[in-house]
DSSP file (Angstrom, degrees, kcal/mol; ACC not computed):
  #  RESIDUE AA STRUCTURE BP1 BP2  ACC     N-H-->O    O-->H-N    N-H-->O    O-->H-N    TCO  KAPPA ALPHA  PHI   PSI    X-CA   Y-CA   Z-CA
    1    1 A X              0   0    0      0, 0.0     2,-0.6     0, 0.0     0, 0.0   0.000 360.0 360.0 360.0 120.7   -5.1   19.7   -9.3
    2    2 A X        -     0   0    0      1,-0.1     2,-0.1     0, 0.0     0, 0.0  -0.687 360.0-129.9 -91.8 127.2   -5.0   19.2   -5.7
    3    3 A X        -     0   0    0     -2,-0.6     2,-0.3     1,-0.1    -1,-0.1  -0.288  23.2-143.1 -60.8 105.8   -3.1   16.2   -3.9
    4    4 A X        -     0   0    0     -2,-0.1     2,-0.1     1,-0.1    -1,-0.1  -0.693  33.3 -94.2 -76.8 162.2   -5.7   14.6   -1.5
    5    5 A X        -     0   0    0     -2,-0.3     2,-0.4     3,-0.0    -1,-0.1  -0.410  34.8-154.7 -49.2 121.4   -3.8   13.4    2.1
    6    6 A X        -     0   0    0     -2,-0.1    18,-0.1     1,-0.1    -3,-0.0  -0.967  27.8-102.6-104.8 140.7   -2.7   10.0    2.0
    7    7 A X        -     0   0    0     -2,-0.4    16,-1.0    16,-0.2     2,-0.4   0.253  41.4-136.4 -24.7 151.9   -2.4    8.2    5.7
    8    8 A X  E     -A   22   0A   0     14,-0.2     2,-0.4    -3,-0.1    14,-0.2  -0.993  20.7-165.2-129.7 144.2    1.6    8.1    6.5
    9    9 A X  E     -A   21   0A   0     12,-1.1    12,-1.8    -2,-0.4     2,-0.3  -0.981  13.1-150.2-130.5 127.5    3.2    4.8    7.9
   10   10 A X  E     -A   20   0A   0     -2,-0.4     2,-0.2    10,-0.2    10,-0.2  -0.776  15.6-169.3-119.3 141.6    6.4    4.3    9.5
   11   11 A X        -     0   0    0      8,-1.8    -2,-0.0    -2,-0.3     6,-0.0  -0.859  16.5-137.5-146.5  95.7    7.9    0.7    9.0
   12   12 A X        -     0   0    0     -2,-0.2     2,-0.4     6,-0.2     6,-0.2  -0.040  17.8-146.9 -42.4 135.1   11.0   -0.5   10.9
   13   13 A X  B >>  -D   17   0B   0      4,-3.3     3,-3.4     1,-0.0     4,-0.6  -0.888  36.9 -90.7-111.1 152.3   13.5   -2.5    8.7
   14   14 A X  T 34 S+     0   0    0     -2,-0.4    -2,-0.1     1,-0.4    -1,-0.0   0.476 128.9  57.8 -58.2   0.0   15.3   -5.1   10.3
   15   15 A X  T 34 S-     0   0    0     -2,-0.5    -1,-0.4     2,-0.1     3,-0.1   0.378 119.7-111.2-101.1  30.0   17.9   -3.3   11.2
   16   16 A X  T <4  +     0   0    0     -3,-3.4    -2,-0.2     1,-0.4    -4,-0.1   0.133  67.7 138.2  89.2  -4.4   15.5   -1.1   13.0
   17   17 A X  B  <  -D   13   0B   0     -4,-0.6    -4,-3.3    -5,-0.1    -1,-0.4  -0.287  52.3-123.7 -67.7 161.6   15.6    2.1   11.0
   18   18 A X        -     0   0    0     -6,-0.2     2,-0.3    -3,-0.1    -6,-0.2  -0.724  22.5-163.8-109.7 143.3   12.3    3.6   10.6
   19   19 A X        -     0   0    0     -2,-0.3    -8,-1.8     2,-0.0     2,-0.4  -0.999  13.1-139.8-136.7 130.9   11.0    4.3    7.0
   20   20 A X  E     +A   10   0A   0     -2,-0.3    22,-1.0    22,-0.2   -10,-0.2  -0.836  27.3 179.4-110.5 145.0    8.1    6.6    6.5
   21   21 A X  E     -AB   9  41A   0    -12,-1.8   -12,-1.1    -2,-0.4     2,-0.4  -0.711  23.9-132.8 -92.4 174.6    5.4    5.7    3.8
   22   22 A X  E     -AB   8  40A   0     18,-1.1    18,-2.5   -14,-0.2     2,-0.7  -0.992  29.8-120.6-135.4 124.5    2.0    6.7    2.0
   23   23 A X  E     - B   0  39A   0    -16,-1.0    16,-0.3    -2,-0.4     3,-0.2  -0.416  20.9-172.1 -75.0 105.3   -0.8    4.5    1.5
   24   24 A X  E     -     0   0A   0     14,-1.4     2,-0.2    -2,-0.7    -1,-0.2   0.827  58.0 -26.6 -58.2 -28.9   -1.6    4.1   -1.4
   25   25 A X  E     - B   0  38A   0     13,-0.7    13,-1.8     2,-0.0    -1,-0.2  -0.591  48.8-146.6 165.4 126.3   -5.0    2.0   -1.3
   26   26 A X  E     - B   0  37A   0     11,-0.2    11,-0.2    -2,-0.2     2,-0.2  -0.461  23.2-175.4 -65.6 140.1   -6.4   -0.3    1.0
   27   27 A X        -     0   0    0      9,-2.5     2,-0.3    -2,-0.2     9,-0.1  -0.713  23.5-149.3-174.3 143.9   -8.5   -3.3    0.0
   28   28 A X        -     0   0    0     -2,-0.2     2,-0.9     7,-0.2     7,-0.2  -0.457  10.4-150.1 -99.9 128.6  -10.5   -6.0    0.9
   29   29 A X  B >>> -E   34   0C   0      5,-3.6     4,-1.9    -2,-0.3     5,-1.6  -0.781  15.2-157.4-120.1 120.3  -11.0   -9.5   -1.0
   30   30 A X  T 345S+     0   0    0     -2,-0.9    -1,-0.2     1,-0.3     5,-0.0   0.712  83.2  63.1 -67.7 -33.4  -14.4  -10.5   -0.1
   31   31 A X  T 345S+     0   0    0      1,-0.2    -1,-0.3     2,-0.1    -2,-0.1   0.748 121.1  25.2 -32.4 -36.9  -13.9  -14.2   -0.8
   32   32 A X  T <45S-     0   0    0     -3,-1.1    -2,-0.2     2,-0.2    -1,-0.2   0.534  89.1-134.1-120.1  -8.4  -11.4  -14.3    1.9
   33   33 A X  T  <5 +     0   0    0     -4,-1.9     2,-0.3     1,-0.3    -3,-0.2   0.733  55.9 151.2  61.8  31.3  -12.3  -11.5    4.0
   34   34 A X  B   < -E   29   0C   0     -5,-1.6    -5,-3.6    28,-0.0    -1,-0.3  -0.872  40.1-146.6 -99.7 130.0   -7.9  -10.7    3.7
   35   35 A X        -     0   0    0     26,-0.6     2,-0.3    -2,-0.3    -7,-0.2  -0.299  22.1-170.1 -87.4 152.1   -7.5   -6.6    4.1
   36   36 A X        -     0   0    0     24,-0.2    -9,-2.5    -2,-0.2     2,-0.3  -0.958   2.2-161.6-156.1 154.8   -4.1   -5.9    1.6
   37   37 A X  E     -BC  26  59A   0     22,-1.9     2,-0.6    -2,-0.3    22,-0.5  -0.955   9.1-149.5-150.8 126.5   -2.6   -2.5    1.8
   38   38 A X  E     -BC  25  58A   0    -13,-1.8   -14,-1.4    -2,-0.3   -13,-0.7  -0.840  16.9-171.5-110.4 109.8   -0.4   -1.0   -0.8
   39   39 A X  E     -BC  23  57A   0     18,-1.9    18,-2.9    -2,-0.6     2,-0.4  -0.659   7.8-165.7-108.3 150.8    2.4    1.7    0.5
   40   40 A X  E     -BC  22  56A   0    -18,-2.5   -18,-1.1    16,-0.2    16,-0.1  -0.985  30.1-102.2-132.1 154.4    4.5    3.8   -1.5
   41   41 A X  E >   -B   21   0A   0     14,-1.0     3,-1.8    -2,-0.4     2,-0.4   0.070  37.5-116.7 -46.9 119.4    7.9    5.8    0.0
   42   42 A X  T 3  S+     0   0    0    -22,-1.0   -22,-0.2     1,-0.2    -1,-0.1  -0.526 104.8  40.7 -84.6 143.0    7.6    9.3    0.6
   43   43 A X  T 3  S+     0   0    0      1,-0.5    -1,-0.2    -2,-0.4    -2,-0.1  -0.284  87.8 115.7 128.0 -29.6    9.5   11.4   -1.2
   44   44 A X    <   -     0   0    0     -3,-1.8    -1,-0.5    11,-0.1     2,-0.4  -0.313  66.1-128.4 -65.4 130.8    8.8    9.0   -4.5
   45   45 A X     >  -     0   0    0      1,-0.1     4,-0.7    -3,-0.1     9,-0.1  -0.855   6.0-127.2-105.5 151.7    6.8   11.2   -7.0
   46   46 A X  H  > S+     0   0    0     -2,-0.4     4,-1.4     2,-0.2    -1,-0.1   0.513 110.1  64.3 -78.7  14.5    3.7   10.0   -8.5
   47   47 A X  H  > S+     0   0    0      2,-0.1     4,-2.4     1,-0.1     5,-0.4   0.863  99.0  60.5 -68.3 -47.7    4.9   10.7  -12.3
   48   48 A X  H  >>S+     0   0    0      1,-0.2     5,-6.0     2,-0.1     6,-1.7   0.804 102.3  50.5 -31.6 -32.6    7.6    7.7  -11.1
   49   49 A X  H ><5S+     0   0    0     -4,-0.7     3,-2.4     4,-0.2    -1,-0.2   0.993 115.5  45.6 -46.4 -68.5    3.8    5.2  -10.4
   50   50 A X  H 3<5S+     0   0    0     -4,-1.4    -2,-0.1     1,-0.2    -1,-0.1   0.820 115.5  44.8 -35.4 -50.0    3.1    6.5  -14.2
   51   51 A X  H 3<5S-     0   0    0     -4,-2.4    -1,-0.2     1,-0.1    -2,-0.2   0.551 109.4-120.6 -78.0  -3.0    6.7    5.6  -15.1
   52   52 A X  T <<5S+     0   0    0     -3,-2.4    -3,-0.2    -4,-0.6    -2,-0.2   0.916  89.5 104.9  66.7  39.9    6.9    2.0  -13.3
   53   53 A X      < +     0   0    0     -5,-6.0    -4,-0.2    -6,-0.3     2,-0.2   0.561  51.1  92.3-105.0 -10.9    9.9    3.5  -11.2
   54   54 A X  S    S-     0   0    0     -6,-1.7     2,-0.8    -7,-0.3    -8,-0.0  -0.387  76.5-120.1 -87.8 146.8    8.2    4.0   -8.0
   55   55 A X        -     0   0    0     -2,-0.2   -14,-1.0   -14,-0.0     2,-0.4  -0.717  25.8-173.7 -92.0 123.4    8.3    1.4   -5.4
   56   56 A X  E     -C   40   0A   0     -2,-0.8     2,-0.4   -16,-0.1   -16,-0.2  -0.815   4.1-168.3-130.0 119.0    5.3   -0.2   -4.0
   57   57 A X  E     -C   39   0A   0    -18,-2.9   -18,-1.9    -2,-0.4     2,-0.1  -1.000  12.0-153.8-117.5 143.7    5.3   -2.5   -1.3
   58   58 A X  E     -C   38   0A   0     -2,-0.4     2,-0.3   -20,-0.3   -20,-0.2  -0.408  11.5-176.6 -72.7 147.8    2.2   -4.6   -0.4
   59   59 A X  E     -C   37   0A   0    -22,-0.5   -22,-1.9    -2,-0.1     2,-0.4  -0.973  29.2-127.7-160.0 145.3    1.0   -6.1    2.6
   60   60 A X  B     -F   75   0D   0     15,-2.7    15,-0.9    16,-0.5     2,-0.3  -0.807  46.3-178.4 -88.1 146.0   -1.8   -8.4    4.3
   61   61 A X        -     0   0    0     -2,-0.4   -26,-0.6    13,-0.2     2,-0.3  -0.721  30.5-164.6-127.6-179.5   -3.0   -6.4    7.1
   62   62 A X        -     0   0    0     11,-0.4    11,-3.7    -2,-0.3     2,-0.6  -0.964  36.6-114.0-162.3 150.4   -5.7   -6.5   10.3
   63   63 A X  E     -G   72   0E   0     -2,-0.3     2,-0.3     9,-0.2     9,-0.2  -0.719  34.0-155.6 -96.3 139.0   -6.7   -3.2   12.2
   64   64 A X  E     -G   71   0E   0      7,-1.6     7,-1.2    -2,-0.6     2,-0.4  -0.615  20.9-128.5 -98.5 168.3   -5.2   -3.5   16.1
   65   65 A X  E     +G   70   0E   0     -2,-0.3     5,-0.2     5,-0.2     7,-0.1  -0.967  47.8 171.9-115.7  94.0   -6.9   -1.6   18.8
   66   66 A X        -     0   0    0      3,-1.6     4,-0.0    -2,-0.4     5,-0.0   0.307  50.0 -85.0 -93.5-133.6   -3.4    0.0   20.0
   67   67 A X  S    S+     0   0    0      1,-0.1     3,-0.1     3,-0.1    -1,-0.0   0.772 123.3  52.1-103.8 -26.2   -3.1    2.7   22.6
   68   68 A X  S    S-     0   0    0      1,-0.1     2,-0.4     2,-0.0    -1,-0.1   0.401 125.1 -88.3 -60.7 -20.9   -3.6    5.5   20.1
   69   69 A X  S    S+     0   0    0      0, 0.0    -3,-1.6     0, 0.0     2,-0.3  -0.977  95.8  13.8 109.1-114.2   -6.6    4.4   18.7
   70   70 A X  E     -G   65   0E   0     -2,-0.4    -5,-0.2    -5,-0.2     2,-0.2  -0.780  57.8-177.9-106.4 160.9   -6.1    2.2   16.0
   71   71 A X  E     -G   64   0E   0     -7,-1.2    -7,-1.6    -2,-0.3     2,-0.3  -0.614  22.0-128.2-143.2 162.0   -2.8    0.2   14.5
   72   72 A X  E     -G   63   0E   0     -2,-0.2     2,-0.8    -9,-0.2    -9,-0.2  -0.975   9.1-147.3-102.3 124.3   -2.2   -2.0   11.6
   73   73 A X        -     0   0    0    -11,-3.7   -11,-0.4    -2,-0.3    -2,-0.0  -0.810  18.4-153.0 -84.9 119.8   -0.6   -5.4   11.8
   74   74 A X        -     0   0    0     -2,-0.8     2,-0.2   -13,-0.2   -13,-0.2  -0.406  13.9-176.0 -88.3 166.0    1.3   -5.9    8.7
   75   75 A X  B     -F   60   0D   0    -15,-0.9   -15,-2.7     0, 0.0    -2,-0.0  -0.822  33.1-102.8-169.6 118.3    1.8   -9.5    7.7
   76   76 A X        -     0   0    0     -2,-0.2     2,-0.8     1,-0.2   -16,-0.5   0.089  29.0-124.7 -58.0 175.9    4.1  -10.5    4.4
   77   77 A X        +     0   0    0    -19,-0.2    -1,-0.2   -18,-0.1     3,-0.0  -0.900  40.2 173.0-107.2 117.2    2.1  -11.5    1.4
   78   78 A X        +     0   0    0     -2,-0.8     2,-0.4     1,-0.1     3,-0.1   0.740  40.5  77.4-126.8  12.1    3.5  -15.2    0.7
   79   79 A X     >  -     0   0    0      1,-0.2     4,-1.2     2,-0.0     5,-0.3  -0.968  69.0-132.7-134.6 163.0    1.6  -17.0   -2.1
   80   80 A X  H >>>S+     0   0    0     -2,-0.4     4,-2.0     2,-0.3     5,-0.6   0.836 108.9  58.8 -72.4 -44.9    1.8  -16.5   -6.0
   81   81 A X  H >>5S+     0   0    0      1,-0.3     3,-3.2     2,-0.2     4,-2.3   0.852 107.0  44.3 -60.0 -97.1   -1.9  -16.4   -6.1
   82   82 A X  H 3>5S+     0   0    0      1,-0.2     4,-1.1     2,-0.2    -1,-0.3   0.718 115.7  45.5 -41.3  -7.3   -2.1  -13.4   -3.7
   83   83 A X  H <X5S+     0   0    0     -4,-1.2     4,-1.4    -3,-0.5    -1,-0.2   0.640 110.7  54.8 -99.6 -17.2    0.9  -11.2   -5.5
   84   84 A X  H <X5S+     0   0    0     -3,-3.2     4,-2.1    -4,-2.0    -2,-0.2   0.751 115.6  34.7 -82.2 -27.3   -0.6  -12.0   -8.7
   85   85 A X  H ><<S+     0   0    0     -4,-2.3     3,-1.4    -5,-0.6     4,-0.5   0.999 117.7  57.7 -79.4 -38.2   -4.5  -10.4   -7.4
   86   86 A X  H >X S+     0   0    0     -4,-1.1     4,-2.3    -5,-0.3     3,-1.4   0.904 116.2  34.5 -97.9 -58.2   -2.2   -7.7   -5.3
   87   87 A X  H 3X S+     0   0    0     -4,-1.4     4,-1.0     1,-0.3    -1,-0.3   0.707 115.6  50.2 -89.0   4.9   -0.5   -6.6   -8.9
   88   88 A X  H << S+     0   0    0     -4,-2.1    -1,-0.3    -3,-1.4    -2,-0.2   0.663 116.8  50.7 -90.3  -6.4   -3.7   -7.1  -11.3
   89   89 A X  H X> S+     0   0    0     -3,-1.4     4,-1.1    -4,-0.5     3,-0.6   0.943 108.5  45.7 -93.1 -36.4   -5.1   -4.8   -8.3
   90   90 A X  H 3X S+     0   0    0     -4,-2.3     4,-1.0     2,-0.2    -1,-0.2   0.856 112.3  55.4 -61.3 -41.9   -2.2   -2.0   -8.4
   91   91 A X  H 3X S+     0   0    0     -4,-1.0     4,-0.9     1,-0.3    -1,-0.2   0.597 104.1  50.3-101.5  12.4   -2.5   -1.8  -12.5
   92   92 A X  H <> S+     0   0    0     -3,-0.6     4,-1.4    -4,-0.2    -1,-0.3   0.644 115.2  46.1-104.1  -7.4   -6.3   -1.1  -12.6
   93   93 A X  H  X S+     0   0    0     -4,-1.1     4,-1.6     2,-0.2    -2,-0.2   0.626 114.2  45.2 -70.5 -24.7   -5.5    1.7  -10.1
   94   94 A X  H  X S+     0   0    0     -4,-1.0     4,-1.8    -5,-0.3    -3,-0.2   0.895 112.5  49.5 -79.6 -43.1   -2.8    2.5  -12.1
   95   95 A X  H  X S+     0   0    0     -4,-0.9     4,-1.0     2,-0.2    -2,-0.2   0.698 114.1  48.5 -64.1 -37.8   -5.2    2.2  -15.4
   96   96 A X  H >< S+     0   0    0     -4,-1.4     3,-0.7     2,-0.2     4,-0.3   0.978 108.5  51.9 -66.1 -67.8   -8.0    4.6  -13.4
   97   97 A X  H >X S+     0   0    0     -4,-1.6     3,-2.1     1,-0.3     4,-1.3   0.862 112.4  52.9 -27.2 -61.4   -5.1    7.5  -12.3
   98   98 A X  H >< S+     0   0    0     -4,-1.8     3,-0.6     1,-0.3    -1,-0.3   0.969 113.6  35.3 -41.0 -56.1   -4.3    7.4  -16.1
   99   99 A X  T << S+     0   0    0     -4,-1.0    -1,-0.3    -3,-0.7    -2,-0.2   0.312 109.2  69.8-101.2  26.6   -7.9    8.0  -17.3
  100  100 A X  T <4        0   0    0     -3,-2.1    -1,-0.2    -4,-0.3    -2,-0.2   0.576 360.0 360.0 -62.9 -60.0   -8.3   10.3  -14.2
  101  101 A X    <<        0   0    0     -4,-1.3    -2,-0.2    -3,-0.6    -3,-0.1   0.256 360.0 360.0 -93.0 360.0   -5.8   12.7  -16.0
């Protein structure tokens, strides 16, 4: 089975170190017209998704127009209502990969 290319994103942590990620899936909630974007570490394998070890961090996002061409602005996710649609969205992704396989 071949591994399509996922987008890579590097995300400073407050002490500045750089951390490299892979997106996992992008998505839009059309009620609110809020982008969320779900990263997981590289180097994390996907049986670890399967196994509920890998670590997935979420984010609301907006595309920049940077100097490269296009950026993301990352922005924290902060209310129970969005981390609950963020994780019913992560285990039907989780539920397709499965019945993918």
């Amino acid at each position: 089975m071949t591994q399509e290319e996922r987008e890579r994103i590097i995300i400073p942590d407050e002490n500045g170190d750089e951390h490299l990620f892979e997106e996992l899936f992008k998505f839009t909630v059309d009620e609110t017209g809020k982008n969320y974007i779900l990263l997981v570490p590289v180097g994390d394998s996907e049986e670890d998704l399967e196994d509920d070890m890998q670590e997935v961090i979420a984010f609301q996002y907006e595309d920049k127009e940077g100097d490269d061409g296009s950026d993301l602005a990352l922005m924290p996710i902060e209310s129970d209502e969005e981390w609950a649609m963020v994780e019913e969205m992560l285990n039907t992704f989780v539920a397709e990969q499965d019945d993918e396989e």
